[in-house]
C-alpha positions, 0 to 999 in steps of 0.5 A, spaced: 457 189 051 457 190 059 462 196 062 467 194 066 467 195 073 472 194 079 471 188 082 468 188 089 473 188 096 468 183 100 469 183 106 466 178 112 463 186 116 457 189 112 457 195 114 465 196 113 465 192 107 459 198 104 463 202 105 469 199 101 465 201 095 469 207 095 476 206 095 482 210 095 478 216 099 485 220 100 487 218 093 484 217 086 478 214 088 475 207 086 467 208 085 465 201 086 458 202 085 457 208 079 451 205 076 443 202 080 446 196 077 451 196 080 449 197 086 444 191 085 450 187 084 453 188 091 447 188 094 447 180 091 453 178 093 452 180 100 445 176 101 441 182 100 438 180 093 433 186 090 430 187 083 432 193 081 435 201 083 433 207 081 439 212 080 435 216 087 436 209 091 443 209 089 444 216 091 441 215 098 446 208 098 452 212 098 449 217 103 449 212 108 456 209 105 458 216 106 455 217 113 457 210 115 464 212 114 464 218 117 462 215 124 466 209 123 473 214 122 470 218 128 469 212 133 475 209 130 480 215 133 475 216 139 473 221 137 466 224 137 460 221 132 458 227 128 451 228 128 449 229 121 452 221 119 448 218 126 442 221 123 443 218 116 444 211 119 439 212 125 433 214 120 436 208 114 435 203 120 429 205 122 425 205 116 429 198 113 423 193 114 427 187 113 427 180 118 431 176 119 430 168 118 433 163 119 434 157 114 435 149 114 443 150 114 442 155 120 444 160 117 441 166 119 439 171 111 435 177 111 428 177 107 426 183 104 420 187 105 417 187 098 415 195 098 422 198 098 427 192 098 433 196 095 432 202 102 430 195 107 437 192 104 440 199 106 437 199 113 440 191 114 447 195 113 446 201 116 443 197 123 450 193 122 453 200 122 450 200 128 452 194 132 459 195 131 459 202 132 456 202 138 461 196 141 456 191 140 461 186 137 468 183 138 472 187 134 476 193 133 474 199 129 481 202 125 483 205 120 488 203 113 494 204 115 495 206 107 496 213 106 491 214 100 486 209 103 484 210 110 479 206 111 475 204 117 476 196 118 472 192 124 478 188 126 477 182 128 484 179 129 486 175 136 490 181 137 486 187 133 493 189 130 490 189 123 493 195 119 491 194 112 483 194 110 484 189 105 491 185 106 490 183 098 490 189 095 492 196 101 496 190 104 501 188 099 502 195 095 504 198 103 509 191 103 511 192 095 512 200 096 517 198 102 520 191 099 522 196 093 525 202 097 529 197 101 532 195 094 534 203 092 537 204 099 541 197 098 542 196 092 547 190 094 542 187 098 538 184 092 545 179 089 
C-alpha cells in the first residue's frame, strides 16, 4: 500500500510553486515531498519527468527550494538578497543541462539531459527563480497574507493585489477564520 502524501498545490510559476512544497512555514509544517519519490511525483506533474532520485538529490531539491524561498521573501519585501540563497540558485542554474524545445502544439517543454536529470529539472526551476526574481517577468513577488503560511507568490493579477498564495487553500481558511469571528462578535447577524 502507498503512504499518504498531501496533494501538491500547483501553481502556473515553477519557482513559486517549488517552493509551495513546504507549506505552513510559520505554522505546523506541510512537507509535500518527504521522499525521493515524491519528488519525482512533483517533478512530473510540472513537465520536468525523471526516472528516479536519490534521498541526496532530494536534500539538494530542498536546498534549492529553501534558497528560492528566501531570496524570493527578500525581493518581495525589497529587501537585499541574501548571498548564501543566490549562490545555491546561481551554481543549481549553471549546472542544470536542460533545452528547451518546442512541440508541434507550440508548446514550449524542457527536455532533459540523461546524466543528472533530477539536478538539470532543478536547474529549470532555479533559472525560473531567476527570471521573476530578477524582474524579468510581468508580475509581482509578495508574500501570503495568512500568518501561518507567508509564502512568496509571483503575482500575476491585472491589479497585483493578490493576498493569499493559494485562494483554495490560505485563502478560504483566512475568509472562513474572519466569517466566523463575525459571527461571535454578532450572534444576531446569522437569523
Amino acid at each position: 500500500m502507498r503512504a499518504s502524501f498531501p496533494d501538491f498545490r500547483l501553481g502556473s510559476v515553477l519557482a513559486t510553486s517549488f517552493t509551495g512544497t513546504l507549506s505552513e512555514r510559520c505554522g505546523k509544517h506541510v512537507e509535500r515531498i518527504p521522499t525521493p519519490g515524491r519528488l519525482v511525483d512533483w517533478l512530473a506533474a510540472n513537465g520536468l519527468a525523471v526516472d528516479s532520485c536519490t534521498t541526496a538529490q532530494l536534500e539538494f531539491a530542498r536546498e534549492l527550494r529553501e534558497s528560492i524561498h528566501t531570496a524570493a521573501t527578500a525581493a518581495a519585501i525589497h529587501d537585499a538578497l541574501p548571498a548564501s540563497a543566490l549562490q545555491v540558485i546561481n551554481d543549481c542554474s549553471i549546472q542544470g543541462r536542460a533545452a528547451a524545445v518546442l512541440t508541434p502544439e507550440g508548446n514550449r517543454r524542457w527536455r532533459l539531459g540523461s546524466a543528472s536529470c533530477v539536478e538539470d529539472a532543478l536547474g529549470v526551476i532555479a533559472a525560473d527563480a531567476i527570471s521573476i526574481i530578477a524582474g524579468e517577468r510581468d508580475g509581482k513577488l509578495a508574500l501570503c497574507a495568512s500568518p501561518t503560511c507567508r509564502a512568496a507568490f509571483f503575482d500575476t493579477s491585472q491589479s497585483r493585489t493578490r493576498k493569499w498564495c493559494d485562494m483554495n487553500t490560505c485563502g478560504n481558511r483566512e475568509k472562513k477564520a474572519r466569517f466566523i469571528a463575525n459571527q461571535r462578535r454578532n450572534p444576531d447577524s446569522a437569523k
